[in-house]
N, C-alpha and C positions, 0 to 999 in steps of 0.2 A: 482372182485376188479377193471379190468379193467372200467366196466360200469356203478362202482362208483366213479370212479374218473372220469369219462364222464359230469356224473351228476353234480358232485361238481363244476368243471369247465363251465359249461353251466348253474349252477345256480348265481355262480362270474357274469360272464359274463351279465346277465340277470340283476343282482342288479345294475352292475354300466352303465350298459344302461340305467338302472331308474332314478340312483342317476342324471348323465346326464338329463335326462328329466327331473328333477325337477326344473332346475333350473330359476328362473323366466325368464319371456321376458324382462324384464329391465336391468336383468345382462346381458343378450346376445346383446341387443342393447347398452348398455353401451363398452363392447368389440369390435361392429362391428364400435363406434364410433370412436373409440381409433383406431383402424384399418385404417380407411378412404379412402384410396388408394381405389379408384373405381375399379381393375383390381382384387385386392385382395376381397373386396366385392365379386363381381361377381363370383368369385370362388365358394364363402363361400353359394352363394346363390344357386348350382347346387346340394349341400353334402345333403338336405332333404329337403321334405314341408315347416316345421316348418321356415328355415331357408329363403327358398326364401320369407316366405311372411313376414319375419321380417325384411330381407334387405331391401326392399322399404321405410324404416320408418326412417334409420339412415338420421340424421339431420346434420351430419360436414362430405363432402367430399374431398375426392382432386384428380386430372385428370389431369395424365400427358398426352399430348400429345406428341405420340411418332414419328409420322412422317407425310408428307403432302403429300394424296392423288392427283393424278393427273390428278383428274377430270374435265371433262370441264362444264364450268359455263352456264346456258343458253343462248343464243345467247341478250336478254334483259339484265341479270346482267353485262356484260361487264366488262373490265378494269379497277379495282378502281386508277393504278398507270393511265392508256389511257386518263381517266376521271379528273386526277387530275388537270393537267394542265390547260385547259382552264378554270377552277374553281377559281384554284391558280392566273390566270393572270387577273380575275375578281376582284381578292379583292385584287390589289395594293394599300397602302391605300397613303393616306396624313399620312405618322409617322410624330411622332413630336419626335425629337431624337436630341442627342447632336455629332456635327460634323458628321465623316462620317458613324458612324452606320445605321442612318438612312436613308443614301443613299443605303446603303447596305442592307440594312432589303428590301428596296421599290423595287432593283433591284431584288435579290432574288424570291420576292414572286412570280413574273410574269413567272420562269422559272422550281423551282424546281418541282420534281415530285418522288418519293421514291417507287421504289414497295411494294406495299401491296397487292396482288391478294393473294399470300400462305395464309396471315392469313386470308381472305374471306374465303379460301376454307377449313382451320382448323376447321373453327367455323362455317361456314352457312350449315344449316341441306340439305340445297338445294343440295351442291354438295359434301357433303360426306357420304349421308345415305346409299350408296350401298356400300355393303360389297366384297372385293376380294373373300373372301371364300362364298361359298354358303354351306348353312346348312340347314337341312327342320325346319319350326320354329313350336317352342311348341304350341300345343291348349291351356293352360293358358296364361296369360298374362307374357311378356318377363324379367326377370330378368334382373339387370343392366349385359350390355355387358363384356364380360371378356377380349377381345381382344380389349381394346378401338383404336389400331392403325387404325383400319377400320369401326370407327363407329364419327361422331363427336361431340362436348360436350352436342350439344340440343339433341344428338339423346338418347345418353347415358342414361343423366339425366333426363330424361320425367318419368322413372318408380320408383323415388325418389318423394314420397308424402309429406314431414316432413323436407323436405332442409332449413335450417339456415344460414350454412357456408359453403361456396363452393372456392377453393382454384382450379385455372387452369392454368399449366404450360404448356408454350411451347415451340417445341425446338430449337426457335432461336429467336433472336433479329430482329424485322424488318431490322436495318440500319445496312448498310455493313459500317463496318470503316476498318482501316489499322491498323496493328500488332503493337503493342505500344502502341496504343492512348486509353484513358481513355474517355469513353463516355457514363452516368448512368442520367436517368430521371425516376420520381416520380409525377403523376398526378389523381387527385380524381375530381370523378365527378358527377352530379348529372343528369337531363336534358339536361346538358350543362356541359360546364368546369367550377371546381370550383377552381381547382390552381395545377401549375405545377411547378416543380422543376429541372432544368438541370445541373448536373455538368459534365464538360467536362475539359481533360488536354491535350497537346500536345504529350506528353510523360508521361512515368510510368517508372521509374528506382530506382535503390537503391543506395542508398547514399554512397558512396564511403567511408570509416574508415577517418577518421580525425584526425591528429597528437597531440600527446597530447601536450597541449598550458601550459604554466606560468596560475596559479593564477588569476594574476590579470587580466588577458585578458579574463577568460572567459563569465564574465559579457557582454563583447563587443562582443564575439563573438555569443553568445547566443541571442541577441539581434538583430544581424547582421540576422538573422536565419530567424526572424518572417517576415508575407510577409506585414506587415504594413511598416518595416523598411528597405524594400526592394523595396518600390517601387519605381519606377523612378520619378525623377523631371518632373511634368508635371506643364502646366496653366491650370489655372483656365477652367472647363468646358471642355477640350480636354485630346483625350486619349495616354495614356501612348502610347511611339517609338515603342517599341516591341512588343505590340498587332498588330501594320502593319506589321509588316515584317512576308515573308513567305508568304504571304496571310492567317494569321492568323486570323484575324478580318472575312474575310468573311465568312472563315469553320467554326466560330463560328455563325455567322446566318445562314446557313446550317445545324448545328446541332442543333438550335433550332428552327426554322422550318418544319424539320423531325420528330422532338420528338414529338411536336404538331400532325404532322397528323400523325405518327405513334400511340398515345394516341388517338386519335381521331377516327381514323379506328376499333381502340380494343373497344371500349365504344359504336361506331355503331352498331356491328355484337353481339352484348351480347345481345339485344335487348328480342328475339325470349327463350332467356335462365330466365332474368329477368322475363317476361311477363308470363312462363309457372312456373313460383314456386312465389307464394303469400308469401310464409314465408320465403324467403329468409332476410335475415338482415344482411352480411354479403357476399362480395365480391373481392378477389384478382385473377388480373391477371397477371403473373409472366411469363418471360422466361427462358430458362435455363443458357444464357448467365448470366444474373442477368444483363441485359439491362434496363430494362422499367418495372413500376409496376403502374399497375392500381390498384385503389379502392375506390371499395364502401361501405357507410355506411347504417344504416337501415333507416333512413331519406333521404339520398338520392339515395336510392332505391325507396321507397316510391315516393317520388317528381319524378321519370322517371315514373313510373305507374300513375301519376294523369295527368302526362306535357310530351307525348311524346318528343322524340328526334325530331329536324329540322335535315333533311341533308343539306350536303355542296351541292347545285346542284345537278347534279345526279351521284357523287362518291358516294362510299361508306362509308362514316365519315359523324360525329356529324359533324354542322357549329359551328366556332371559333367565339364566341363573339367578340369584341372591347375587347383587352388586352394592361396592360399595364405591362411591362416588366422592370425590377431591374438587371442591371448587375453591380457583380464586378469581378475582376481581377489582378491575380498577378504574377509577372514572377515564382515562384517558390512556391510550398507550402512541407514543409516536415509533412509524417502523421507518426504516432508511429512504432515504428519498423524500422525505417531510410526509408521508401517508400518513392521516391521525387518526387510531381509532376509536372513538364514544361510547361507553360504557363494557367494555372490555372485558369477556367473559373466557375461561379457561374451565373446563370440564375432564377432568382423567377421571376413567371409571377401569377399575377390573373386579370379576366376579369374586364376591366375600374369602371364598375357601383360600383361593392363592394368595389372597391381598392378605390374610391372617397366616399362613403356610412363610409366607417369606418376610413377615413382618413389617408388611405394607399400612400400617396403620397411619395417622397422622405425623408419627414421628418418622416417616421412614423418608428421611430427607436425604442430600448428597446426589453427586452426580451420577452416581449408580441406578439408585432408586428412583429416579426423572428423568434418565437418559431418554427411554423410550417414550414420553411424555413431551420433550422436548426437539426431538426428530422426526415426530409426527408429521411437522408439514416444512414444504419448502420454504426460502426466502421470498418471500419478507417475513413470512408468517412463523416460522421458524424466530426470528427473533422479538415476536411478538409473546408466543409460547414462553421463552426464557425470560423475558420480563413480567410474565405473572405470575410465574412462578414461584418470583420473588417478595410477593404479594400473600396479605394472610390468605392459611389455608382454612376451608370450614368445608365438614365432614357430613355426609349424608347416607344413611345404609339402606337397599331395598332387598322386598323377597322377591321371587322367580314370580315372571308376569308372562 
């Protein structure tokens, strides 16, 4: 009895090992799609044959990076933050900007410099193909790495044949800000910068409960609210009192300057990632702050493959076209859920030539011409974006930096 219930059990066993097996490769890459997390991948690709030579084929990943090797660079790749600077003080331009922005955009350019070396060393296969751990490596060809912390995203994704969508987090935000301050940009790009998006606040708080009012006041109060009916009395052409004070005004060309080459350094070092997958169509760079988001589309993917990238000099970043840059502003903006945000900064910039090609000037107002201005970022901040919109605009033009 005993050695037929052996039987029975060992022939269970056997059938739904088959049934298993039978399942096509399509449902199995269909699952490993749905999956994506490169680490989990990589797992999945150690459990059998079948499995590792099917992993290479999924087409949608995604690659967190978990932490920054602290490898050193070769003595030629240098300092992309060392390098920035005399770069930066080369493309001081002639802005043409209204009052003192543009004094401020011109001083600026000649001094900032942001470190970027970490994310060189996240992403350039150069300095983070060595691994902490040593392991003996397989005589087949290497399955996607399980441990991606010590391996970097070129190195990973080279044994991905069939990549579409590729999603890469990392886990911080280039630019160091201060505890409070709201600091989010959005930039897509192709060969070059096609358009960037910066919103920045002084402050992030929550609205304090508000005594219940009469009736008839809360029309006025409600009104009092919006940041069009908040702005201050200015002249014509000059900017609002309290964008000076603080030194306000100038951290906001600081922060859009950083966000440019912080955007600019991410879109350089993808290069080597771009160039080894043909079929990619699809590109987000992400960190985990929810700082800065790159992306690409499958046209301008394409156009980096036909029109390599120029560098700035010999940092590590895309060079900055001639941009012309859209700012509004307003002392206060409330987003849903009572979040208040404190000096309330809105930034659309796209390079001169297309911003005068399509008639992007000052007057290029309508839901058309903001669309992409306005879908920038998610909720809340999405309806933060559409309220300063509605906010005067003041115009600022730079040259290629």
């Amino acid at each position: 009895m005993e050695g037929g219930h052996e039987e029975e059990g060992s022939a269970c066993g056997a059938e739904a090992a088959d049934q298993f097996d039978r399942l096509p490769d399509a449902v199995l890459l269909d699952v490993f799609n749905r999956i994506g997390d490169v680490k989990a991948l990589g797992r999945c690709a150690l459990v059998s044959r079948r499995f590792h030579a099917l992993v290479p084929l999924v087409d949608s990943v995604f690659v967190r990076v978990d932490c920054v090797i602290p490898d050193d660079l070769p003595p030629h790749a240098g300092s992309p933050q060392q390098q920035e600077a005399p770069a930066a003080a080369a493309a001081v331009p002639p802005a043409r900007g209204r009052g003192s922005l543009a004094h401020i955009a011109r001083f600026l350019l000649g001094v900032i410099a942001r470190p970027i070396q970490a994310l060189g060393q996240i992403l350039s296969p150069v300095a983070a193909t060595v691994s902490r751990r040593s392991a003996p490596q397989p005589a087949s060809p290497p399955a996607p790495a399980a441990d991606v912390s010590h391996h970097s995203p070129s190195e990973v994704l080279r044994s991905f044949k069939e990549l579409r969508r590729l999603h890469i987090e990392l886990p911080t935000g280039e630019l160091g800000i201060d505890d409070g301050v709201l600091l989010k940009w959005k930039a897509d790009f192709g060969s070059t910068l096609g358009s960037c998006v910066i919103l920045g606040a002084s402050s992030v708080s929550s609205k304090p409960p508000s005594p219940p009012n009469p009736p008839e006041t809360d029309a006025a109060d409600n009104s009092a609210a919006s940041p069009e009916s908040t702005r201050e009395p200015e002249e014509s052409g000059s900017l609002p009192e309290s964008l000076y004070t603080n030194g306000w005004l100038k951290l906001r060309v600081v922060w859009t300057i950083s966000s440019l080459i912080a955007a600019s350094a991410r879109h350089y070092l993808l290069q080597p990632i771009i160039s080894d997958h043909a079929t990619l169509e699809s590109l987000n760079l992400t960190d985990s702050d929810g700082q800065g988001v790159l992306t690409m589309d499958k046209r301008q993917l394409q156009e980096l493959r036909v029109r390599p990238v120029s560098p700035s000099g010999s940092s590590h970043r895309t060079l900055m076209p001639a941009l012309r840059m859209r700012l509004y502003y307003a002392p206060h903006v409330e987003l849903p859920g009572g979040t208040l945000l404190k000096g309330a900064t809105l930034v659309a910039i796209r390079p001169s030539e297309d911003a005068s090609r399509e008639g992007g000037g000052a007057g290029a107002a309508g839901s058309a011409g903001t669309c992409w201005i306005s879908n920038a970022f998610e909720e809340p901040y999405r309806t933060a974006a559409k309220a300063l919109l509605k906010t005067r605009e003041y115009c600022l033009e730079m040259n290629s930096f």
